[in-house]
PyMOL commands that place a pseudoatom at each C-alpha (Angstrom):
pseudoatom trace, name=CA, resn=UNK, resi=1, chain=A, elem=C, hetatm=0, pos=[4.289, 6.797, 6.225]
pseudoatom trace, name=CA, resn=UNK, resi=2, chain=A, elem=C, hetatm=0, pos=[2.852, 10.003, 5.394]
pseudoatom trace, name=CA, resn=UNK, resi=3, chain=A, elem=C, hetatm=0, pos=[0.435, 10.340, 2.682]
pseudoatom trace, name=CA, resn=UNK, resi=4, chain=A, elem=C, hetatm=0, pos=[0.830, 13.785, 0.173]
pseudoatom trace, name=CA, resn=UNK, resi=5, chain=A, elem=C, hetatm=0, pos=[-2.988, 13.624, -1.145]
pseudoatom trace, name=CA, resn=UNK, resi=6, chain=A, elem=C, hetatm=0, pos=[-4.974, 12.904, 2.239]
pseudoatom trace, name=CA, resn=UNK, resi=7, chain=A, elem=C, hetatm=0, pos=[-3.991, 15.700, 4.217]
pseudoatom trace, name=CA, resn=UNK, resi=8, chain=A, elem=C, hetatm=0, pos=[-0.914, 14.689, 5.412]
pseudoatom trace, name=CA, resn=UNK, resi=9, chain=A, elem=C, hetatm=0, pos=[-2.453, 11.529, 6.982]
pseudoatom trace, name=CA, resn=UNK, resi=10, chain=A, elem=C, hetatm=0, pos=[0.465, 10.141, 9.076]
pseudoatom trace, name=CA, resn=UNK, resi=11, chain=A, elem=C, hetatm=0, pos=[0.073, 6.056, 10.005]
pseudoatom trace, name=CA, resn=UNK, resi=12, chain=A, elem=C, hetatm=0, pos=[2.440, 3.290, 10.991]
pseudoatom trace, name=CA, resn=UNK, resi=13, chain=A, elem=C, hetatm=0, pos=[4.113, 1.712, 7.433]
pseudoatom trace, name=CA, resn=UNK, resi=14, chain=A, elem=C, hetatm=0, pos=[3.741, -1.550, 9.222]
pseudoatom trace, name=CA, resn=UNK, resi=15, chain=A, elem=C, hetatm=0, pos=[0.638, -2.344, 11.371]
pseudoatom trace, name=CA, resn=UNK, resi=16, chain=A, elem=C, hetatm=0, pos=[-1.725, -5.271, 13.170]
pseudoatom trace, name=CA, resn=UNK, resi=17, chain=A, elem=C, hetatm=0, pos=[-4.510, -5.928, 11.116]
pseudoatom trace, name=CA, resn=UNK, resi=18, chain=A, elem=C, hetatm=0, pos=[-7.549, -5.715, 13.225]
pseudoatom trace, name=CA, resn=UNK, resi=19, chain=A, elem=C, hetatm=0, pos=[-8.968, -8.813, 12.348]
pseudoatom trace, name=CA, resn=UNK, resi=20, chain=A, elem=C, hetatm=0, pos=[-6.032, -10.856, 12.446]
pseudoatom trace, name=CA, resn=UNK, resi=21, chain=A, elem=C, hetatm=0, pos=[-3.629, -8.934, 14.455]
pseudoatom trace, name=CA, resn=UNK, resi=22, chain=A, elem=C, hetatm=0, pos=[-1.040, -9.990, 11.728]
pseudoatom trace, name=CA, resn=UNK, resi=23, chain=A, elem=C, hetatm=0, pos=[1.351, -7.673, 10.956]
pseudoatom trace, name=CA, resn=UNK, resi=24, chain=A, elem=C, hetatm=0, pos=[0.569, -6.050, 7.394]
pseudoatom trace, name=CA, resn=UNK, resi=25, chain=A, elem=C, hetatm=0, pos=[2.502, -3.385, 4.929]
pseudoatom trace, name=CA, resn=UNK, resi=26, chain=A, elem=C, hetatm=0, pos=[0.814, -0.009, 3.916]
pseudoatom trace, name=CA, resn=UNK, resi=27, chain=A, elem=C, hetatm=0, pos=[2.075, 1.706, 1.495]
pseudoatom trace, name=CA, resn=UNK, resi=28, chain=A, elem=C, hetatm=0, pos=[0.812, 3.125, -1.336]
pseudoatom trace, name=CA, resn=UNK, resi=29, chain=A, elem=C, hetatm=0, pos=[3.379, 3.547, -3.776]
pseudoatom trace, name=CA, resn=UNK, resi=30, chain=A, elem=C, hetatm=0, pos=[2.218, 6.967, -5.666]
pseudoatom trace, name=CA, resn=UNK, resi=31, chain=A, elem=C, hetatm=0, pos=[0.796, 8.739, -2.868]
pseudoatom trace, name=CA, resn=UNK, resi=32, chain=A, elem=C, hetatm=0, pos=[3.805, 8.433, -0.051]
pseudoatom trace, name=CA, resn=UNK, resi=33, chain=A, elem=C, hetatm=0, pos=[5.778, 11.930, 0.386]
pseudoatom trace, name=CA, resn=UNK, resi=34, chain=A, elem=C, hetatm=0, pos=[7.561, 11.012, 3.152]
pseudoatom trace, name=CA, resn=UNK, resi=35, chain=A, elem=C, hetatm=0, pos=[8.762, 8.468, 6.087]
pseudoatom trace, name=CA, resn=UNK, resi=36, chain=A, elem=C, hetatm=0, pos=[8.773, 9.207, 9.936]
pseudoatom trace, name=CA, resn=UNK, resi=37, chain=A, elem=C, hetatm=0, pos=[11.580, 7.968, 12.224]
pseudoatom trace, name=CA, resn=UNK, resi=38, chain=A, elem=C, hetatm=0, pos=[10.574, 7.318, 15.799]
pseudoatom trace, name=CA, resn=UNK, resi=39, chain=A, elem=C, hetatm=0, pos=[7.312, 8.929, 15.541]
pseudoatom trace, name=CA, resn=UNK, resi=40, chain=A, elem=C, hetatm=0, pos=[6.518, 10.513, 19.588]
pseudoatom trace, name=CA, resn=UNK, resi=41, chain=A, elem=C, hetatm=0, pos=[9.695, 10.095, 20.677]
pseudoatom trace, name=CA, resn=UNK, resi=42, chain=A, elem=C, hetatm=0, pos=[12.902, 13.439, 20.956]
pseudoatom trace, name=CA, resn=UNK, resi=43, chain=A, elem=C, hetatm=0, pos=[14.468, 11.324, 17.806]
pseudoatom trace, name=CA, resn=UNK, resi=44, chain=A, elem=C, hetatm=0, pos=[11.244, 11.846, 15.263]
pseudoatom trace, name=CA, resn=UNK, resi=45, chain=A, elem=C, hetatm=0, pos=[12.413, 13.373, 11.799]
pseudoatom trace, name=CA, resn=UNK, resi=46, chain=A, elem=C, hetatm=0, pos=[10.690, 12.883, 8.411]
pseudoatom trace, name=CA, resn=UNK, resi=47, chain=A, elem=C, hetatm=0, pos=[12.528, 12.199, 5.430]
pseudoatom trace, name=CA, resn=UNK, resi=48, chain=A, elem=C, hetatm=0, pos=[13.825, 14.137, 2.726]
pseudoatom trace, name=CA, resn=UNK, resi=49, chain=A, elem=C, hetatm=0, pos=[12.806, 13.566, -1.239]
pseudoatom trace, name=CA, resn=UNK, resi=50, chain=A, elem=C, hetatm=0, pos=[15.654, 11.410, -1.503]
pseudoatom trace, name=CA, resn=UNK, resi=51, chain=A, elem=C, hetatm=0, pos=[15.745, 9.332, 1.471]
pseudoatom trace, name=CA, resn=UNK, resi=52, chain=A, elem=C, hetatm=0, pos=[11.838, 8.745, 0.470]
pseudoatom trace, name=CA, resn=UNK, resi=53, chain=A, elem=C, hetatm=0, pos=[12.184, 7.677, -2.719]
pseudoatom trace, name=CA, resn=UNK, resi=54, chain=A, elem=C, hetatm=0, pos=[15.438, 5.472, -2.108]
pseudoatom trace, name=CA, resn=UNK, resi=55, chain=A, elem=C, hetatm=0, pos=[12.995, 3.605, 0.785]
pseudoatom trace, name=CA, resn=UNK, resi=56, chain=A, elem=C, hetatm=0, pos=[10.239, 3.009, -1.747]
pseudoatom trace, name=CA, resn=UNK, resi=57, chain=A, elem=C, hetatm=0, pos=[12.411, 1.334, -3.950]
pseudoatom trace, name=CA, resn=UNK, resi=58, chain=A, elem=C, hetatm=0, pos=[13.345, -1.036, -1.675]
pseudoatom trace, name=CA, resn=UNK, resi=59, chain=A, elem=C, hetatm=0, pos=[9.878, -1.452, -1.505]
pseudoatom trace, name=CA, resn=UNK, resi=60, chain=A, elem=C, hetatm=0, pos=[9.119, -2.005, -4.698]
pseudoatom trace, name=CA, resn=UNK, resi=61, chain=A, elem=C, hetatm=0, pos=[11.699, -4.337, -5.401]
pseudoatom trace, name=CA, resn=UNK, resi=62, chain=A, elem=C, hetatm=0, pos=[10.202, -6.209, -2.511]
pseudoatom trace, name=CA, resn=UNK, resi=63, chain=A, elem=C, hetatm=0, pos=[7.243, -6.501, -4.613]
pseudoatom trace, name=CA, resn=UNK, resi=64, chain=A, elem=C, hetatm=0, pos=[8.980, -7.149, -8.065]
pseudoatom trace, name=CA, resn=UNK, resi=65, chain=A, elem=C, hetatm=0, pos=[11.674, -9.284, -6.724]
pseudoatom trace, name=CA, resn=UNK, resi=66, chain=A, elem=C, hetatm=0, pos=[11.639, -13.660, -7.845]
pseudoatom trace, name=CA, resn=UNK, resi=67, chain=A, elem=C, hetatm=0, pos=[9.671, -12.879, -10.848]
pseudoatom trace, name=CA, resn=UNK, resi=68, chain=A, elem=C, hetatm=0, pos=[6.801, -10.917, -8.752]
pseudoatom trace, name=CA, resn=UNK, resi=69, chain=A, elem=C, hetatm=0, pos=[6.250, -14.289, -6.423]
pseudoatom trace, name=CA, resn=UNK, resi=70, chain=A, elem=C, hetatm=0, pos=[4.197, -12.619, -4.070]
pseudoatom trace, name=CA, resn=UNK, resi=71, chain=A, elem=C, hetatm=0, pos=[1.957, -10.598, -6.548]
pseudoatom trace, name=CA, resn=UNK, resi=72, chain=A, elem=C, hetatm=0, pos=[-1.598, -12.069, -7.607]
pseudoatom trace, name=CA, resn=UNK, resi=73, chain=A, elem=C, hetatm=0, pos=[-2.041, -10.972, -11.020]
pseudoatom trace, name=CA, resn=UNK, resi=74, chain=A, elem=C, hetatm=0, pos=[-6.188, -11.715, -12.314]
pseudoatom trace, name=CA, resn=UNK, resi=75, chain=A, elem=C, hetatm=0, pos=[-6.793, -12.381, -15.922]
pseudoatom trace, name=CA, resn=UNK, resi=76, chain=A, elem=C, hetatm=0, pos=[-10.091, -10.827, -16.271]
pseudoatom trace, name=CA, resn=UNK, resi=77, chain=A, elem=C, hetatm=0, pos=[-13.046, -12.854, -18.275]
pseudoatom trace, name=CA, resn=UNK, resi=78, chain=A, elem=C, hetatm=0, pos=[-16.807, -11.198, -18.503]
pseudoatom trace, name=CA, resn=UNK, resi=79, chain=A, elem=C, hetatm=0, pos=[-18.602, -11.600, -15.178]
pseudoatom trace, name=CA, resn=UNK, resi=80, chain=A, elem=C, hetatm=0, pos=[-15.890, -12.033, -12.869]
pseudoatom trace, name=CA, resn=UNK, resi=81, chain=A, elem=C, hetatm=0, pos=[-16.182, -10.449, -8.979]
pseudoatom trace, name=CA, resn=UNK, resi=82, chain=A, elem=C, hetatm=0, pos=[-13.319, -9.965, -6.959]
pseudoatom trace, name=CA, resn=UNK, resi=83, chain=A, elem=C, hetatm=0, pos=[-13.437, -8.909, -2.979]
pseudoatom trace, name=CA, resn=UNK, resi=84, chain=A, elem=C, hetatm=0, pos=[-10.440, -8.018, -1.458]
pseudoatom trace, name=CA, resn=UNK, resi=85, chain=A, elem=C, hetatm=0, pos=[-9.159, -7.137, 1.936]
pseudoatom trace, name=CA, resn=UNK, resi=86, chain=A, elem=C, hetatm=0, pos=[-7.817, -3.625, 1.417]
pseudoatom trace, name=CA, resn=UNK, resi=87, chain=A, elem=C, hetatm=0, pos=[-6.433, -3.679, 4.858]
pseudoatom trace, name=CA, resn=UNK, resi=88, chain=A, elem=C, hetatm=0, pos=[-3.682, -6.660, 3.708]
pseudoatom trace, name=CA, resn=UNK, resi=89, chain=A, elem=C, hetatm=0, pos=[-3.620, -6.334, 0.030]
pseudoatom trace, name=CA, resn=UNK, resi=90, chain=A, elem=C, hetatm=0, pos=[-1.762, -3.796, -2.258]
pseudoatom trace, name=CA, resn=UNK, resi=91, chain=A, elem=C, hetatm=0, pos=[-3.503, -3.161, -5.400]
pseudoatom trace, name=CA, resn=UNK, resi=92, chain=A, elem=C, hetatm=0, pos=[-1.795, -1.405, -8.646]
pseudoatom trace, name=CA, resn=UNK, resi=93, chain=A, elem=C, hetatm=0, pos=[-3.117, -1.517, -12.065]
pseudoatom trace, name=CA, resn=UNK, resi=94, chain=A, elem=C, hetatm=0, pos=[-0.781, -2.899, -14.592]
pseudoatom trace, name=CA, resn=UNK, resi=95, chain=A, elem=C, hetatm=0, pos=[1.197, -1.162, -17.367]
pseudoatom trace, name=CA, resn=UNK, resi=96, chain=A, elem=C, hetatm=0, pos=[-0.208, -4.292, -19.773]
pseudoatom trace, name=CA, resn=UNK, resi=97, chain=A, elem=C, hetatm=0, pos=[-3.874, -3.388, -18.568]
pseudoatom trace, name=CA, resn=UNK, resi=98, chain=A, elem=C, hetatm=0, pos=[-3.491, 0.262, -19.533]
pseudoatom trace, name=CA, resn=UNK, resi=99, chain=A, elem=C, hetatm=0, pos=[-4.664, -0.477, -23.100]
pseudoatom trace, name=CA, resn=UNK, resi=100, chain=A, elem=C, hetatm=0, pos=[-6.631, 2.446, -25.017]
pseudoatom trace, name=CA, resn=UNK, resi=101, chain=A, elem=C, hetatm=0, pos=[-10.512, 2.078, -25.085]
pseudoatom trace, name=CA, resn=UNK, resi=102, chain=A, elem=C, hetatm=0, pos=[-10.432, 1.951, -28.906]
pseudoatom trace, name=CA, resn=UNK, resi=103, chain=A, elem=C, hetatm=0, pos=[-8.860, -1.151, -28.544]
pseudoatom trace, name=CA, resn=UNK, resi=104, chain=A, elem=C, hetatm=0, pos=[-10.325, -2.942, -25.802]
pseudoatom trace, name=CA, resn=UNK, resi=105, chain=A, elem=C, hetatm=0, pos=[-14.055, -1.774, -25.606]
pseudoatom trace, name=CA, resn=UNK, resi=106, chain=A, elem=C, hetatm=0, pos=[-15.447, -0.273, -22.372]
pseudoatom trace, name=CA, resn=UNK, resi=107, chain=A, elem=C, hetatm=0, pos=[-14.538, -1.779, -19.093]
pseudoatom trace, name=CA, resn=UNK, resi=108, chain=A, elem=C, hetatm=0, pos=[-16.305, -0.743, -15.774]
pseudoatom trace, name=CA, resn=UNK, resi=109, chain=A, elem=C, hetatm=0, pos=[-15.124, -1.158, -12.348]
pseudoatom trace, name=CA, resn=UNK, resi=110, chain=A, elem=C, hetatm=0, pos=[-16.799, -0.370, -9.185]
pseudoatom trace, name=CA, resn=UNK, resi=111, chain=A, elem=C, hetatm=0, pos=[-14.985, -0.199, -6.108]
pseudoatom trace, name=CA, resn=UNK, resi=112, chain=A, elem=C, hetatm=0, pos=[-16.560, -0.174, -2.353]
pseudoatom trace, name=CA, resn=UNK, resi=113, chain=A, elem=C, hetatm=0, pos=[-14.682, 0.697, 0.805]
pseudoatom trace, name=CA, resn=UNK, resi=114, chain=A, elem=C, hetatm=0, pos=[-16.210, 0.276, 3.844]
pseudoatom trace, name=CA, resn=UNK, resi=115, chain=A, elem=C, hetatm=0, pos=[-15.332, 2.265, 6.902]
pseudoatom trace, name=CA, resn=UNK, resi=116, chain=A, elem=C, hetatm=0, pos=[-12.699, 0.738, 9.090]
pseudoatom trace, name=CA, resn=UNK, resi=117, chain=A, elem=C, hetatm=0, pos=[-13.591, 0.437, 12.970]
pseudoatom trace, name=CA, resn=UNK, resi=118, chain=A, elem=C, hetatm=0, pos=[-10.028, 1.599, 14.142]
pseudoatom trace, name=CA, resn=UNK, resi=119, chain=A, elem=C, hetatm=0, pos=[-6.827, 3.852, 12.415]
pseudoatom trace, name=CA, resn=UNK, resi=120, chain=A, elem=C, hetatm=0, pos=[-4.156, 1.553, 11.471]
pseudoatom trace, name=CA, resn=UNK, resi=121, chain=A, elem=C, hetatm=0, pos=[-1.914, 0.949, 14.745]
pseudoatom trace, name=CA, resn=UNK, resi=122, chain=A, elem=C, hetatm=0, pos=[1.115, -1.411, 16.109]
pseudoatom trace, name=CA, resn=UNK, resi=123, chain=A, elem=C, hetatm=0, pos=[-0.169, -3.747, 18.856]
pseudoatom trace, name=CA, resn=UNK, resi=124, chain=A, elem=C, hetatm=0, pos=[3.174, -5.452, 18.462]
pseudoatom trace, name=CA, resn=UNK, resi=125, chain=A, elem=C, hetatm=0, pos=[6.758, -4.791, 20.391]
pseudoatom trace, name=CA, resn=UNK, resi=126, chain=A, elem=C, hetatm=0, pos=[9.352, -3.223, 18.093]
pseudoatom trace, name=CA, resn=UNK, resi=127, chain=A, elem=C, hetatm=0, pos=[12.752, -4.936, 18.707]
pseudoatom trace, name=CA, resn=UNK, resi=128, chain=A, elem=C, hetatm=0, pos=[15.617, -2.668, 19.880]
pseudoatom trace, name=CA, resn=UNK, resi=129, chain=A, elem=C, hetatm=0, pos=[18.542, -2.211, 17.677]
for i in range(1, 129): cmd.bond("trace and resi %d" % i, "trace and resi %d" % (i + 1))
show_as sticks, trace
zoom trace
């Protein structure tokens, strides 16, 4: 995936986590300009506009697909604290939580990343097709 905002930040779409060595997604939907095909190798190519946006549809419909299944949705009361693992979770504010001020009072939300010991990598085998 390559990111448009970062400065062109290449890194695999699907990595180990380096805690769990899992394999985990990133992606971030609004901020991807482009896919590489056998990054390193004579093949690599990035895609075009179109081939990127047809990809992160299929993505997205991976997300949105049996009624949003695999999406955690929090119904926010006063004093609630959420951590999360940024390195295994996708995060995207809601259309129904985009309600005007006026309406809903002030909300405040403070956000803390902490530096990552390593840059996202595979330390899995890639199957041949």
């Amino acid at each position: 995936m390559v990111s448009d905002r970062r400065g062109n930040i290449i890194h695999p779409l699907i990595y180990s986590h380096p805690e769990t060595g899992e394999k985990t997604l990133c992606v971030h939907m609004g901020m991807t300009d482009a896919f590489m095909w056998d990054k390193g190798t004579p093949k690599e190519r990035m895609t075009d506009w179109k081939e990127t946006a047809e990809l992160l549809k299929e993505i997205n419909h991976e997300f949105i697909k049996d009624n949003k299944a695999i999406q955690y949705s929090h119904k926010w009361e006063v004093g609630d604290f959420i951590i999360s693992d940024n390195l295994a979770v996708g995060h995207e504010a809601a259309e129904e939580s985009q309600i005007p001020r006026k309406e809903v009072g002030l909300r405040v939300l403070h956000r803390i990343t902490v530096a990552g010991k390593e840059i996202p990598t595979k330390k899995y085998e890639v199957p041949s097709v």
